[in-house]
C-alpha positions in Angstrom: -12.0 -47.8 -29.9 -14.9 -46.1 -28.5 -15.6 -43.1 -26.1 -18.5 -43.0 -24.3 -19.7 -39.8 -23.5 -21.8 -38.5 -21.2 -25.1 -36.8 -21.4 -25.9 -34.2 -19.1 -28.8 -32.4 -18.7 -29.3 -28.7 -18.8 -31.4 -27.1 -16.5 -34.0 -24.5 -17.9 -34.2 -20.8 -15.9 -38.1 -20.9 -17.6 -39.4 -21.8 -14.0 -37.3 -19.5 -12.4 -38.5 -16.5 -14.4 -42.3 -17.1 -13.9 -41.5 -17.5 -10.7 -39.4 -13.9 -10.5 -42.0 -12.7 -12.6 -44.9 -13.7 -10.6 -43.5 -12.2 -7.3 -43.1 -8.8 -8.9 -46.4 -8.7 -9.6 -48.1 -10.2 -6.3 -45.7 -7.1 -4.7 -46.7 -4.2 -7.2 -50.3 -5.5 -7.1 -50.2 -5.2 -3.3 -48.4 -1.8 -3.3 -50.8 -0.3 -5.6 -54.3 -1.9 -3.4 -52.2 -0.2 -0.4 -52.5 2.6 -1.9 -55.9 3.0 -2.9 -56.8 1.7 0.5 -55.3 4.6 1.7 -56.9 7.1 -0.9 -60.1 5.3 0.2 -59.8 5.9 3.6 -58.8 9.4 3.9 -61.7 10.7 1.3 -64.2 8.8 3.8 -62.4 10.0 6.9 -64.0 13.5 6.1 -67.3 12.4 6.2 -67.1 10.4 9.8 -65.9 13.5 11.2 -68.0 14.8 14.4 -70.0 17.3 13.9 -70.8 17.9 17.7 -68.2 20.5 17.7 -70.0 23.4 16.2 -70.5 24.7 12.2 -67.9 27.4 12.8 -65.1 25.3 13.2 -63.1 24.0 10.1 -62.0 20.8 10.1 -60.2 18.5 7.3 -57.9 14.9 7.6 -55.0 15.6 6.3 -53.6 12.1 6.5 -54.9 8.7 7.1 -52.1 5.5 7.9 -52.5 2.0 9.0 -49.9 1.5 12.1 -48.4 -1.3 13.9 -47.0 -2.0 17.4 -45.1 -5.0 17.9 -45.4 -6.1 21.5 -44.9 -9.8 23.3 -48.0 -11.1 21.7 -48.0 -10.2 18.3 -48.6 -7.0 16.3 -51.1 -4.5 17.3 -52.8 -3.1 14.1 -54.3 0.6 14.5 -55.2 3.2 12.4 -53.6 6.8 12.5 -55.6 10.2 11.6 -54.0 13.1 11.1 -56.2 16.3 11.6 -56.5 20.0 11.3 -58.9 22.4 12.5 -60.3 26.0 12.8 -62.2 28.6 13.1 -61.7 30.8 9.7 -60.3 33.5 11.9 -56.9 33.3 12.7 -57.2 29.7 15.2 -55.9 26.9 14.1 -54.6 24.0 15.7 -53.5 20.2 14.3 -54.6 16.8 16.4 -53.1 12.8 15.7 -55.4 10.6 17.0 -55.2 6.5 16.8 -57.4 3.7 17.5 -59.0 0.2 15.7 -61.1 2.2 13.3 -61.3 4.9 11.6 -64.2 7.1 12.8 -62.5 6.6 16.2 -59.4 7.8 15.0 -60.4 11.0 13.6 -62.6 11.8 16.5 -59.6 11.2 18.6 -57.5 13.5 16.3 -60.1 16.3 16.3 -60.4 16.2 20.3 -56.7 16.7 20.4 -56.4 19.4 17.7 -59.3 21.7 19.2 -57.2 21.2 22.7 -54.2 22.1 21.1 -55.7 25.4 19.0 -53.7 28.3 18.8 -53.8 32.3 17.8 -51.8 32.5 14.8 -51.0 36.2 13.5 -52.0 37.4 10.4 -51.6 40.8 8.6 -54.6 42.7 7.2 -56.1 39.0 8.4 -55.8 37.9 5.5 -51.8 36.6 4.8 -48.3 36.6 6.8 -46.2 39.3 8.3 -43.3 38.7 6.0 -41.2 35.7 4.0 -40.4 33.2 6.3 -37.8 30.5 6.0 -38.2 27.2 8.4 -37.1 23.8 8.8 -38.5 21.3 10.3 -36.7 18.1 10.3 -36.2 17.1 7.6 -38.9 19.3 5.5 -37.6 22.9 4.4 -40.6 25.8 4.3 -40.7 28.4 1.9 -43.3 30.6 2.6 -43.8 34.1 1.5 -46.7 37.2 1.7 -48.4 37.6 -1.1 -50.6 40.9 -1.8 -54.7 41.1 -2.1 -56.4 38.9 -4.7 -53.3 36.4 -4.8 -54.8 33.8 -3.5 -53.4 30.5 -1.9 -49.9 28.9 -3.9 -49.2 25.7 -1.9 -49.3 22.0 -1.5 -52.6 20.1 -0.4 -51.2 20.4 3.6 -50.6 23.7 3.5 -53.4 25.1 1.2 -56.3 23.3 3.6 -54.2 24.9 6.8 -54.4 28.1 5.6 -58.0 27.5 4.8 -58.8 26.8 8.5 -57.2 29.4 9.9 -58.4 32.4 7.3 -54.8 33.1 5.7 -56.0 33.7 1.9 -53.1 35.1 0.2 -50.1 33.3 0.3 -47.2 31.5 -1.6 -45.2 28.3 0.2 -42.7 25.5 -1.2 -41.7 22.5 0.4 -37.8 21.7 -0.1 -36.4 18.0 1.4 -38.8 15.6 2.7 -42.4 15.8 1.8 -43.8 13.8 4.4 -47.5 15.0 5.1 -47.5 14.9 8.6 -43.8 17.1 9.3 -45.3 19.4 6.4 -48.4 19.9 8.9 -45.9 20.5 11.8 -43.7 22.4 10.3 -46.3 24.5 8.9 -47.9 25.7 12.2 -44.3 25.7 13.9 -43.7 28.3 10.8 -46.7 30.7 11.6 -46.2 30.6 15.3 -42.7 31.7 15.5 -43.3 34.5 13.3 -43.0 37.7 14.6 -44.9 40.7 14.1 -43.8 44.6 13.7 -44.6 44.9 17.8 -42.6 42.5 18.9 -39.6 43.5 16.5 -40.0 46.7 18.0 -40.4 45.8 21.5 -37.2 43.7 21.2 -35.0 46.9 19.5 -36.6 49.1 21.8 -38.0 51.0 19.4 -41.5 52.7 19.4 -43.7 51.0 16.3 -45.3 54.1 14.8 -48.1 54.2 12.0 -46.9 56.1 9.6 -50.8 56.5 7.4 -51.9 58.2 11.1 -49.2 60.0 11.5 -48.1 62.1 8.1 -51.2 61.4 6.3 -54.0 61.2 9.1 -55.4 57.9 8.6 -55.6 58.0 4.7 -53.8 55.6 2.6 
């Protein structure tokens, strides 16, 4: 007697693979042309800024994103500039503009970050009154005085802030989220809130005396 046996075939996982393979790489090639579209657009989105607003005002894009709003027709595509600007001197204010294109975006942005310039104390003009310690959402500030000659210690954010609005000595790290754009907030929330010797004197009722005028006549 005979047994008759059946053949059956066996599937190969070679089509599969390529397959797997190939969407990897359609997704990592993607990511990375994101990315250098990005790169891209913020090195040019210094040079479309407008230079109507006078030489003596800083100005620097910080951050440059490609935004969507999903409404009943369809996705609206935009572009989003994030800005920062000042005069050298101890102003400083920050601006998010958005629009279709890019040089529309950051003249947006710069509108809104002149409008929303600010005083922000410095001691000896040239760093902060003392450590502070801020969060921010999500993003945890470090920053701390540093004396003459120390020069700026930061990230990119922080370093070009302090560039705009004449801090020159100073040392700051970035704990928890490192998003650019709650760095930038954070950061000017930071050196707004601080307080100077006045006002911790005026709030302990206490009467803020120079001590180089009075025990040593004006000579340090």
């Amino acid at each position: 007697m005979f047994t008759l046996f059946r053949r059956i075939p066996i599937a190969t996982h070679s089509t599969a693979t390529v397959r797997h393979f190939s969407s990897e790489t359609t997704t990592t090639t993607a990511a990375i042309a994101t990315i250098a579209d990005d790169a891209a657009d913020l090195s040019s989105a210094n040079a479309v800024l407008p230079k109507t607003m006078g030489p003596a005002l800083q100005k620097r894009v910080l951050a440059v994103r490609r935004v969507a709003r999903s409404t009943k027709g369809g996705k609206i595509r935009s572009i989003s500039a994030m800005v920062v600007v000042g005069n050298g001197n101890g102003v400083g204010g920050f601006g998010e503009g958005r629009a279709s294109d890019l040089a529309a975006a950051v003249t947006k942005a710069t509108n809104i970050a002149i409008k929303n310039m600010t005083p922000i104390a410095r001691f000896q003009q040239r760093t902060v009154f003392g450590d502070i310690v801020h969060q921010y959402h999500s993003v945890k500030l470090d920053i701390k005085t540093a004396p003459p000659g120390f020069g700026i210690v930061a990230n990119n954010p922080i370093h070009e802030i302090c560039r705009c609005v004449g801090i020159r000595d100073l040392a700051a790290k970035v704990r928890g989220s490192l998003n650019t754009i709650n760095v930038i907030k954070g950061t000017f929330e930071a050196l707004q809130l601080q307080k100077t010797p006045t006002q911790i004197a005026q709030a302990r009722g206490r009467k803020l005396v120079d001590i180089a005028n009075a025990y040593y006549g004006g000579k340090k």
